[in-house]
Every structure is written in structure tokens, then in C-alpha cells.
N, C-alpha and C positions, 0 to 999 in steps of 0.2 A: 229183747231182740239183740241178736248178736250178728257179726258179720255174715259166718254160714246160712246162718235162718234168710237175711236179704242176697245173700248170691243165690241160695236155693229157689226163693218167693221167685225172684227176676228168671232164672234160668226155666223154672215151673211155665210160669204163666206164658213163656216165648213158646216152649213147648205144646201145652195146653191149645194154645190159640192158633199155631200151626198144624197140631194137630187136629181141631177139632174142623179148620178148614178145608182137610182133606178128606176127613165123613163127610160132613156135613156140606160143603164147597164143588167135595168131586166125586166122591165115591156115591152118594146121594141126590147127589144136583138131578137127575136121571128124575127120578122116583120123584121130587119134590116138586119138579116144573109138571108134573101132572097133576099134582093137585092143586089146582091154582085159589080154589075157592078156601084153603088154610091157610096159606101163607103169605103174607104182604108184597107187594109189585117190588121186584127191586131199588127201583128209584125209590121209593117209599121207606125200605130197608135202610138206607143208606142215612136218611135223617135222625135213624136212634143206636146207629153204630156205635156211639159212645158208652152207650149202656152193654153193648156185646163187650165191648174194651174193659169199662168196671166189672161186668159181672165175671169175666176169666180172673181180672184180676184178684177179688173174691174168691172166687173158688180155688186159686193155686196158695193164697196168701195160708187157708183155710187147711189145705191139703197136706202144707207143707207143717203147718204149726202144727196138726194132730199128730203127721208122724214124728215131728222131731220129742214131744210129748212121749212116747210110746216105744220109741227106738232100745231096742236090746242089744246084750253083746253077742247076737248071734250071725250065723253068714247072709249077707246084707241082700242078695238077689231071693232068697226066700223070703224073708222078708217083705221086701219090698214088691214082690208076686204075689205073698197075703194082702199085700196092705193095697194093692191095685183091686183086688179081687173084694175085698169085703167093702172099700168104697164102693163099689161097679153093685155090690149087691143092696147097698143103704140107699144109692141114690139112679143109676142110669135103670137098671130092669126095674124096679118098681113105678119110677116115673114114667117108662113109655108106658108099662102097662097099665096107668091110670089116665093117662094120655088116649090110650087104645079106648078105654072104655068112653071116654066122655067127648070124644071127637072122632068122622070118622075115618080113620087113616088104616090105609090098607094093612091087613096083619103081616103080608113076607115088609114092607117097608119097616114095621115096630121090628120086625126081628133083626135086621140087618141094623138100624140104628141100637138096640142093645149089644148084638155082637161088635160092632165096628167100636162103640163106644165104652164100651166092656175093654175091648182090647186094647184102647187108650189110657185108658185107667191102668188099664197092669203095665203097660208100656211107662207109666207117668211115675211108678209105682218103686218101679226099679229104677227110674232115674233119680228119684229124693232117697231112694235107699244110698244106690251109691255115694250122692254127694255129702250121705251120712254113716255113711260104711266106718271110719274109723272115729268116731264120737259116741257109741253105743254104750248105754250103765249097764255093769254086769246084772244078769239074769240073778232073781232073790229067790231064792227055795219060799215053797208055802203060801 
């Protein structure tokens, strides 16, 4: 671990967590207070908030070490719009959709949490590009 990789981790995961509480928070809060029978009372919410706090922390910590892993000499906003994009396809669309099947939560809701959160991921995507834009190994033929 080097300096970049923890200003990248810390600046991820602020991002991450502000942005996932404006899907998830406001853009959804809509949709979510009507299913009340999935999801925990608020005040209820609040007692394992710590594990919302570790698990972004995890997933930016995670986010950030794959790409710095895989980072090329190429232009960093492509990049870094693949590397939102093929996350958004490993983990957000196939989790709702197994989510969809095994719970019943309404299908325009699953769609709006893949897009919303699809498009945080390539938003997240391009910010660890950028803060890795001039560290890229050149591109190896073959």
C-alpha cells in the first residue's frame, strides 16, 4: 500500500457512501417506504449502521485495489467508464436480479436500483481512473 492507493481508498469510499445515499437515501427512499414488509424500521436501521460504514469501506478499499492492479497507459476516463461498467456488471445487475427472484420487490424498483447504481459505479469509476491517470504501466503487445 502506498500513499495514492489510501488517498484513493478514503476519497472512494466518501464518494461510495455519499453516493449510494442518494439512491438509495433519496432517489429511492420513495419506492422503499412502500415496502415496508422488506426492509427494517428505521430506528432499527440505525443500530447496525456500523456494518453500512464497514461494508463501503470494503467495497471502495476493494474497488480501488483491483483497479490500481489493472491500470494501463491508456486515456484514464475510458478506462475508468470500463472499469465502472464491468464492476456495475460482476456485481450491482446481477445482485438485484437474484434479489428480484428470491424476494418480492417490485420489478420498475430492481430496474431503477441497477440503473441508479450502475451509474454510480461508472461515476466511481472515473474518479479512481482519474486519481490514477498519470501512474498507468505501459500497455504489453500479446
Amino acid at each position: 500500500m502506498n500513499k495514492k492507493f489510501i488517498v484513493a481508498w478514503i476519497v472512494l469510499f466518501v464518494a461510495w457512501f455519499v453516493g449510494s445515499f442518494v439512491v438509495h437515501g433519496m432517489l429511492l427512499r420513495t419506492d422503499y417506504m412502500q415496502l415496508t414488509s422488506l426492509f427494517r424500521q428505521e430506528g432499527d436501521e440505525q443500530k447496525y449502521f456500523p456494518l453500512m460504514v464497514l461494508a463501503h469501506v470494503i467495497l471502495s478499499g476493494a474497488f480501488v485495489w483491483i483497479y490500481a492492479r489493472g491500470v494501463e497507459a491508456r486515456p484514464w476516463l475510458a478506462q475508468g467508464v470500463r472499469f465502472g461498467i464491468a464492476v456495475a456488471l460482476l456485481t450491482i445487475v446481477p445482485t438485484y436480479m437474484i434479489y428480484f427472484v428470491v424476494q418480492p420487490m417490485p420489478g420498475e424498483v430492481v430496474i431503477k436500483q441497477i440503473i441508479f447504481d450502475g451509474a454510480l459505479l461508472v461515476i466511481l469509476g472515473t474518479v479512481v481512473a482519474w486519481l490514477y491517470r498519470n501512474t498507468a504501466r505501459p500497455v504489453q503487445a500479446g
